[in-house]
PDB file with one MODEL, atoms N, CA, C and O in Angstrom:
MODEL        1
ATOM      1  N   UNK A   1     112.086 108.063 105.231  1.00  0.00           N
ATOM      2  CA  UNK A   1     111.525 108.051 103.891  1.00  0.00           C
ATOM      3  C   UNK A   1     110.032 107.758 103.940  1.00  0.00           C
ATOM      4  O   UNK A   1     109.250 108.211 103.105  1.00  0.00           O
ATOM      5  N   UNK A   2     109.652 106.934 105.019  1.00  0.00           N
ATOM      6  CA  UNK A   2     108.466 106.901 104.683  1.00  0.00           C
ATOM      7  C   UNK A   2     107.220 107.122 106.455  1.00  0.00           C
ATOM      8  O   UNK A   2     107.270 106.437 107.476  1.00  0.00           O
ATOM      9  N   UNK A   3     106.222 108.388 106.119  1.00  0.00           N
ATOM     10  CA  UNK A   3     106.005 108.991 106.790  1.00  0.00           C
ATOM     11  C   UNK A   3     104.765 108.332 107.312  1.00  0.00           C
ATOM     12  O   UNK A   3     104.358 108.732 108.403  1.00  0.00           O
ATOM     13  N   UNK A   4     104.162 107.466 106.753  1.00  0.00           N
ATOM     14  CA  UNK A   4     102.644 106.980 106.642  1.00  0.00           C
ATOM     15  C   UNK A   4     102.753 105.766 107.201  1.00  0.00           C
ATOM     16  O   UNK A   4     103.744 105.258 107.727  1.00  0.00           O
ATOM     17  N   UNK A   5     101.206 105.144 106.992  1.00  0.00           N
ATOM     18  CA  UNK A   5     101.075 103.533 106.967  1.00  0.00           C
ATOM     19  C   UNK A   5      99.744 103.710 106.448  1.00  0.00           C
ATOM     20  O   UNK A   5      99.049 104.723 106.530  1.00  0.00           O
ATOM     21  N   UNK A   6      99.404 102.357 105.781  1.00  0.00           N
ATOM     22  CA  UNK A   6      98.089 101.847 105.581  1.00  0.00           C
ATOM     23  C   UNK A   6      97.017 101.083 106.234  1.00  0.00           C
ATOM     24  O   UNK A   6      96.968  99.897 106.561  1.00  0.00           O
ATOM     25  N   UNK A   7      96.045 102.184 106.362  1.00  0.00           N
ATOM     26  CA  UNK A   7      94.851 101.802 107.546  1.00  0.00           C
ATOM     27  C   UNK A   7      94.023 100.638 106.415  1.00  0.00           C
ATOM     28  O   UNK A   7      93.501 100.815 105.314  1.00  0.00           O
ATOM     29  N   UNK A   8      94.201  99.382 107.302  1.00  0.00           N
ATOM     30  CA  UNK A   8      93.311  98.121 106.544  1.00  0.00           C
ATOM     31  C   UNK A   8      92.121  98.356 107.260  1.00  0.00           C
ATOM     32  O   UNK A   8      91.896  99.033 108.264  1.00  0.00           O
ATOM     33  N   UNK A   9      91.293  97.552 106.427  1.00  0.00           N
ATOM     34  CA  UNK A   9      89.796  97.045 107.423  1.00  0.00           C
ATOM     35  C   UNK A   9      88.882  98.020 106.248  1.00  0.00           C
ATOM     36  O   UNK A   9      87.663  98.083 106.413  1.00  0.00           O
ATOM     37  N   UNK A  10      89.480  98.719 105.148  1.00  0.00           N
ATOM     38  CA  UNK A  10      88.623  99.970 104.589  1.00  0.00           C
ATOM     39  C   UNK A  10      87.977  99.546 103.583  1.00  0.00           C
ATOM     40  O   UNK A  10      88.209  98.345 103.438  1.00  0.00           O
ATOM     41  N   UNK A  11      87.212  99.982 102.742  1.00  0.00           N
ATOM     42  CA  UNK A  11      86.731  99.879 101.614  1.00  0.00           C
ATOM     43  C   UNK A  11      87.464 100.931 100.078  1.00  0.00           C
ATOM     44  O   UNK A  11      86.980 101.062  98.953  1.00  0.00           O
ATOM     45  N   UNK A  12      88.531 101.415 100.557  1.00  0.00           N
ATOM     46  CA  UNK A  12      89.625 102.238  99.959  1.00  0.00           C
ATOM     47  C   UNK A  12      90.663 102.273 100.839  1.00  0.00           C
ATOM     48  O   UNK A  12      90.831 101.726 101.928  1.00  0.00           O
ATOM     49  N   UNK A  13      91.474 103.169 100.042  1.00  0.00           N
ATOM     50  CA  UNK A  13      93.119 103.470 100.030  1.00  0.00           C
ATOM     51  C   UNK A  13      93.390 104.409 101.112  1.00  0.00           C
ATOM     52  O   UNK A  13      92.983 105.551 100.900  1.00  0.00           O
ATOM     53  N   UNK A  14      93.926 104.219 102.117  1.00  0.00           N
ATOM     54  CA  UNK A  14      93.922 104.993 103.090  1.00  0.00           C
ATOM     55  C   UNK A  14      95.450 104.847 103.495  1.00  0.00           C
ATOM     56  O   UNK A  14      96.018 103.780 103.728  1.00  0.00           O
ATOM     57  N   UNK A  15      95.945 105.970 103.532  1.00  0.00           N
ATOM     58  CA  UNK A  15      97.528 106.407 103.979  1.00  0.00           C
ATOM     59  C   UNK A  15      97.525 107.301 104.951  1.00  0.00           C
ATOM     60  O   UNK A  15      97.444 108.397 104.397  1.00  0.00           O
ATOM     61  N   UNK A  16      97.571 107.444 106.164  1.00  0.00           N
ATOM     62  CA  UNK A  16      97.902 108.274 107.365  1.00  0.00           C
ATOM     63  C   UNK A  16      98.976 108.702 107.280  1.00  0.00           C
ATOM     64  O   UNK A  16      99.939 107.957 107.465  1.00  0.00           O
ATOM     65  N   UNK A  17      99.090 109.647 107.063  1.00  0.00           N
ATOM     66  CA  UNK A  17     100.649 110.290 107.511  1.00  0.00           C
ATOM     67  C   UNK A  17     100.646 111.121 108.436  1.00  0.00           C
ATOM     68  O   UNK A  17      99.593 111.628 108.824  1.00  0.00           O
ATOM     69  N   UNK A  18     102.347 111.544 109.193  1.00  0.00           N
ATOM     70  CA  UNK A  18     102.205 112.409 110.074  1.00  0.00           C
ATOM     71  C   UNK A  18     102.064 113.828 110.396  1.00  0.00           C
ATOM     72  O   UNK A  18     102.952 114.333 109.710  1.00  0.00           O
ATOM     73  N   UNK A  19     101.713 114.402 110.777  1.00  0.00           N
ATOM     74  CA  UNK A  19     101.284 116.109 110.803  1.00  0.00           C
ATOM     75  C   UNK A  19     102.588 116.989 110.703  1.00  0.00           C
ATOM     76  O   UNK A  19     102.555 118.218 110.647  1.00  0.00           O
ATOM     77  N   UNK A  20     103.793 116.199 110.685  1.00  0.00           N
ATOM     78  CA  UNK A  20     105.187 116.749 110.682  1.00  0.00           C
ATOM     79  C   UNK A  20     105.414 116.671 109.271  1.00  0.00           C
ATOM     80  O   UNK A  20     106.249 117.525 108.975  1.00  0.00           O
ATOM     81  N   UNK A  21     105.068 116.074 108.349  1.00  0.00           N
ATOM     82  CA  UNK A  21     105.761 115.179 107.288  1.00  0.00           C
ATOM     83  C   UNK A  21     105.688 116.316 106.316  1.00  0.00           C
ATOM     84  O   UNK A  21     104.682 116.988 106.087  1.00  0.00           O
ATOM     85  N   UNK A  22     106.893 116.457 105.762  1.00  0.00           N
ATOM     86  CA  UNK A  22     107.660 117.000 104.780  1.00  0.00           C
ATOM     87  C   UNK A  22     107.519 116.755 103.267  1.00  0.00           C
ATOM     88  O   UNK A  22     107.431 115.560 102.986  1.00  0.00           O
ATOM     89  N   UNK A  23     107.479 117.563 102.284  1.00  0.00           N
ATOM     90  CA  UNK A  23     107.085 117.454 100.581  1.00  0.00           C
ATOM     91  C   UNK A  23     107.488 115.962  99.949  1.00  0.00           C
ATOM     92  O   UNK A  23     106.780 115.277  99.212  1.00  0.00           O
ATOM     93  N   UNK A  24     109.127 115.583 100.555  1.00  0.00           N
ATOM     94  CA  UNK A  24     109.442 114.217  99.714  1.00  0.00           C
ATOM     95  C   UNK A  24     108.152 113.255 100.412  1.00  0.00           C
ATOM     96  O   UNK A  24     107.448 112.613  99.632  1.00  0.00           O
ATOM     97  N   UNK A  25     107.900 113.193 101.778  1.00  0.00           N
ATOM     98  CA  UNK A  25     107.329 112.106 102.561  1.00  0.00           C
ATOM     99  C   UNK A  25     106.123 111.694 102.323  1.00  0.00           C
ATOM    100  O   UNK A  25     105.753 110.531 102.481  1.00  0.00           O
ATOM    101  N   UNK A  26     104.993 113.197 101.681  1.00  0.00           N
ATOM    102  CA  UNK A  26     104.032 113.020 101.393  1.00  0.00           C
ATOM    103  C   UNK A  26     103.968 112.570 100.377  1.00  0.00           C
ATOM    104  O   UNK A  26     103.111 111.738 100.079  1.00  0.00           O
ATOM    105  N   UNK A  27     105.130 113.136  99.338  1.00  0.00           N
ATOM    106  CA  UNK A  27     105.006 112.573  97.791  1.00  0.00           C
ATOM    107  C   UNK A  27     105.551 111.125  97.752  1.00  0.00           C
ATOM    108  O   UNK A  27     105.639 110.479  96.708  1.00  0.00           O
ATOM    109  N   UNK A  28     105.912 110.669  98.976  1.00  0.00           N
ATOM    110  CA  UNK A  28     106.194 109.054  99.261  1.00  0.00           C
ATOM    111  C   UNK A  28     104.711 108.121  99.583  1.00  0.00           C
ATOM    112  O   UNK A  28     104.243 107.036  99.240  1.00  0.00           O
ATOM    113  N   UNK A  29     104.277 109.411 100.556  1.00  0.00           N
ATOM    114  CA  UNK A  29     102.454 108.639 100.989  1.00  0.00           C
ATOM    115  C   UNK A  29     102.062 108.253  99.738  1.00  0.00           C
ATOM    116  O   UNK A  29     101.852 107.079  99.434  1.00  0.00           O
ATOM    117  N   UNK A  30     101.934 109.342  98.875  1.00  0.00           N
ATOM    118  CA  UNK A  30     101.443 109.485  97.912  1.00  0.00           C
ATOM    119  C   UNK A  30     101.661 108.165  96.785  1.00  0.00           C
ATOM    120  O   UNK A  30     100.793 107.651  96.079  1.00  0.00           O
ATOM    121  N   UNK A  31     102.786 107.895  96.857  1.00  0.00           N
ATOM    122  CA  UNK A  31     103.616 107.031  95.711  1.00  0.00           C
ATOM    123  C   UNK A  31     102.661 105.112  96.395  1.00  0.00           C
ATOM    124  O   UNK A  31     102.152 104.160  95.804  1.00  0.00           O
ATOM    125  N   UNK A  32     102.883 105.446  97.754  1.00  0.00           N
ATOM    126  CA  UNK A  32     102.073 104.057  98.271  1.00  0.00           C
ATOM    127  C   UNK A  32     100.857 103.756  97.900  1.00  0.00           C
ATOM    128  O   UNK A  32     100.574 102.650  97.438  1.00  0.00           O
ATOM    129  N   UNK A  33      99.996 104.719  98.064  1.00  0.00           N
ATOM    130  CA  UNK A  33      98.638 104.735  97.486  1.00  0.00           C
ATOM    131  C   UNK A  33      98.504 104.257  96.316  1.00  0.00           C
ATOM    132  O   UNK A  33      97.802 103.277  96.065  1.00  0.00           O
ATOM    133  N   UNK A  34      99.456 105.187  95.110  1.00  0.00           N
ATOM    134  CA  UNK A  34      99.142 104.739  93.896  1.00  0.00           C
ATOM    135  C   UNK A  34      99.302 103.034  93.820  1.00  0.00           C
ATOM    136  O   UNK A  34      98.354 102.354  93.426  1.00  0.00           O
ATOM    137  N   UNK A  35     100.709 102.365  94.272  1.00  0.00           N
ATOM    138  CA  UNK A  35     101.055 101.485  94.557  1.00  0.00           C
ATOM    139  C   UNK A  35      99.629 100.074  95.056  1.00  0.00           C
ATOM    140  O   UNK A  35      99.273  98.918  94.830  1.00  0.00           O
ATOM    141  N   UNK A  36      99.345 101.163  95.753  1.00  0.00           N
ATOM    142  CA  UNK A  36      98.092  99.984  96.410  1.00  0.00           C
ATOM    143  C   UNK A  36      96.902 100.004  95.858  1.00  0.00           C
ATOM    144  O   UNK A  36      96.074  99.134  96.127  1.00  0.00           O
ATOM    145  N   UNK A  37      96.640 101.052  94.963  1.00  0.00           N
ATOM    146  CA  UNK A  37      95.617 101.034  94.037  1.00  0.00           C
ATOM    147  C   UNK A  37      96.391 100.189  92.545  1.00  0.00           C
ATOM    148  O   UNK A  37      95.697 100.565  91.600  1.00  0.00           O
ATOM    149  N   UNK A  38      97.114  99.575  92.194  1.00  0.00           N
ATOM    150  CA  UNK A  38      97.962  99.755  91.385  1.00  0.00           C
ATOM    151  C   UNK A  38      97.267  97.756  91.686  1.00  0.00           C
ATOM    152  O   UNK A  38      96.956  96.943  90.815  1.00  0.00           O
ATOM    153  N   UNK A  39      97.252  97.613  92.945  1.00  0.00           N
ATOM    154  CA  UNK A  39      98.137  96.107  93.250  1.00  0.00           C
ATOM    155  C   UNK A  39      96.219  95.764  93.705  1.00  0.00           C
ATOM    156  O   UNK A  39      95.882  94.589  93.842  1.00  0.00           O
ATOM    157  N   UNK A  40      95.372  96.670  93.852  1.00  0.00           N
ATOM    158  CA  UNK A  40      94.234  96.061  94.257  1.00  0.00           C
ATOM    159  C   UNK A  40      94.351  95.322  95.802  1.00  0.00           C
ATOM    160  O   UNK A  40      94.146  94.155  96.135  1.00  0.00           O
ATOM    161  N   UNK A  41      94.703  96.328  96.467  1.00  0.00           N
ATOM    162  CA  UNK A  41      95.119  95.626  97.908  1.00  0.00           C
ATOM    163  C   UNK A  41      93.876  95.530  98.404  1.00  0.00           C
ATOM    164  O   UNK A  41      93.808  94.486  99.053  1.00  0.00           O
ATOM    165  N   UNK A  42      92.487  96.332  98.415  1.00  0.00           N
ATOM    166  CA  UNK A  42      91.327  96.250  99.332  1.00  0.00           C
ATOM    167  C   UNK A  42      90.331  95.103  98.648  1.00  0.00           C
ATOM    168  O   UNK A  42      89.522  94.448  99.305  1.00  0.00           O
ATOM    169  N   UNK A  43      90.550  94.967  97.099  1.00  0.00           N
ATOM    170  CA  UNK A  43      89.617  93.767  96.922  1.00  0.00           C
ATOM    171  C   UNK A  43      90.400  92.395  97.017  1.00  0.00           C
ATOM    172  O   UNK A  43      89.790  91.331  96.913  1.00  0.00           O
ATOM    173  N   UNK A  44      92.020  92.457  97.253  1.00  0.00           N
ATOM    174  CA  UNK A  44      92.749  91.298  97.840  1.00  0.00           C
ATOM    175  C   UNK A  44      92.217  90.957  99.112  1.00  0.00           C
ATOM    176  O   UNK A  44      91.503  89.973  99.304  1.00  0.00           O
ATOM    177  N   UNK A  45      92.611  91.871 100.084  1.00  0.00           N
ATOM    178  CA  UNK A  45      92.291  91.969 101.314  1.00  0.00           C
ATOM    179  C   UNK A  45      91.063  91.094 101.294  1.00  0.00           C
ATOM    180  O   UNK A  45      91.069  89.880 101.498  1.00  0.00           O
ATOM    181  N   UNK A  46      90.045  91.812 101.035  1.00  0.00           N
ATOM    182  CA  UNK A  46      88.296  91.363 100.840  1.00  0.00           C
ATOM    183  C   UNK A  46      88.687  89.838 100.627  1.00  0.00           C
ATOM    184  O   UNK A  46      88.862  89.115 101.608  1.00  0.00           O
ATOM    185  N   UNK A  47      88.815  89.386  99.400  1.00  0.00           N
ATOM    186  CA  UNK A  47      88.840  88.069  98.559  1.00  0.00           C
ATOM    187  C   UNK A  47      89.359  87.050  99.564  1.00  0.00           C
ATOM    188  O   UNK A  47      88.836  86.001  99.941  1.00  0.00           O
ATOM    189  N   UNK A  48      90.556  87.633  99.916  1.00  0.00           N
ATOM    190  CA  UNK A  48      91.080  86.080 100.851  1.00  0.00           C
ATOM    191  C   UNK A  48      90.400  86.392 102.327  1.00  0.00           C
ATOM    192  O   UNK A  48      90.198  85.391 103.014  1.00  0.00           O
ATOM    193  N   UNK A  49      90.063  87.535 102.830  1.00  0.00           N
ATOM    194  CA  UNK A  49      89.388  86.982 104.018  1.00  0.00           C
ATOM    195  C   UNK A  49      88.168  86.580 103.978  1.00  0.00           C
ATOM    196  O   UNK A  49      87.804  85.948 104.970  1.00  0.00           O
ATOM    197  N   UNK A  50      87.240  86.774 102.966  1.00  0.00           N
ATOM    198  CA  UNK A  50      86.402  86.151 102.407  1.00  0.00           C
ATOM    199  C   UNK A  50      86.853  84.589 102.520  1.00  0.00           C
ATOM    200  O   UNK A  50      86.530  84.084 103.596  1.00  0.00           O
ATOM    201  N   UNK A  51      87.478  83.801 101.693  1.00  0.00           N
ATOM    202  CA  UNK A  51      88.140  82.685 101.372  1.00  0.00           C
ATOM    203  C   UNK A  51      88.316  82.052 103.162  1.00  0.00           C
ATOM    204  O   UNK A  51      87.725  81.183 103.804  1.00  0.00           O
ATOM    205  N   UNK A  52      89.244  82.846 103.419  1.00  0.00           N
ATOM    206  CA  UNK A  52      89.691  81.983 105.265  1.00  0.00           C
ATOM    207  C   UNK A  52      88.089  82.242 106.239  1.00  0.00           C
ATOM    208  O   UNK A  52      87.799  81.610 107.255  1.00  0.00           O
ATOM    209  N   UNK A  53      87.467  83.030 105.767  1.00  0.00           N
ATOM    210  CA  UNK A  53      85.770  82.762 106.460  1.00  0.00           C
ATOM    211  C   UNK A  53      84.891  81.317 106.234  1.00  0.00           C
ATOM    212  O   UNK A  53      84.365  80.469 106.956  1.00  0.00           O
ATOM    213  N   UNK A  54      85.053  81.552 104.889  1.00  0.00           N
ATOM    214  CA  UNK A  54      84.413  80.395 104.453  1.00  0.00           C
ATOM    215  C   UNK A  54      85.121  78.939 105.372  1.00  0.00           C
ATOM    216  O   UNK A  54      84.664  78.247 106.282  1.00  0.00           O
ATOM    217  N   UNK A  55      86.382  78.916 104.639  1.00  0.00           N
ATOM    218  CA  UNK A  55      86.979  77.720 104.999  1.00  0.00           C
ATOM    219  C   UNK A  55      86.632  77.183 106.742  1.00  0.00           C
ATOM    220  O   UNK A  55      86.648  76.051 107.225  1.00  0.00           O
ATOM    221  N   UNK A  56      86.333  78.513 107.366  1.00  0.00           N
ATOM    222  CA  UNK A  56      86.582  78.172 108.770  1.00  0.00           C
ATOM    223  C   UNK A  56      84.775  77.595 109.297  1.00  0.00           C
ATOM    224  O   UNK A  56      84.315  77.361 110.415  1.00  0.00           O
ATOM    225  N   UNK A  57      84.174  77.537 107.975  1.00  0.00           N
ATOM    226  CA  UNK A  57      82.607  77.259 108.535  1.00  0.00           C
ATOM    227  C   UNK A  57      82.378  75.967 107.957  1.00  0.00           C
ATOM    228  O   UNK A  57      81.294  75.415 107.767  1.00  0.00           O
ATOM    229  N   UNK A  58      83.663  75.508 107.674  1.00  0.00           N
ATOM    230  CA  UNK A  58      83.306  74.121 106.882  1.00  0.00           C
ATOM    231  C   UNK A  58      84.614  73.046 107.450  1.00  0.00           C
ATOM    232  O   UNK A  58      84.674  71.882 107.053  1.00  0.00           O
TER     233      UNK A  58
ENDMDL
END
């Protein structure tokens, strides 16, 4: 069901999928993305490693 993963470290939404992957799988990539644009995963991401940086200089 699910053909992808999410490349962290980005400044956007990034879903890799595989060069094999089939109409449901992409429209699954697809469904994650929205999902992670949905949930604000890259300015989460950002915010708390931001947060555990700080903490670690103090």
């Amino acid at each position: 069901q699910y053909n992808g993963a999410s490349l962290l470290g980005l400044r956007g939404i990034v879903i890799k999928s595989h060069g094999s992957a089939d109409v449901s799988a992409v429209v699954n990539a697809i469904g994650e993305a929205v999902h992670e644009v949905k949930r604000q995963v890259p300015s989460r991401i950002s915010d708390r490693l931001e947060a555990v940086l700080l903490e670690r200089h103090y």
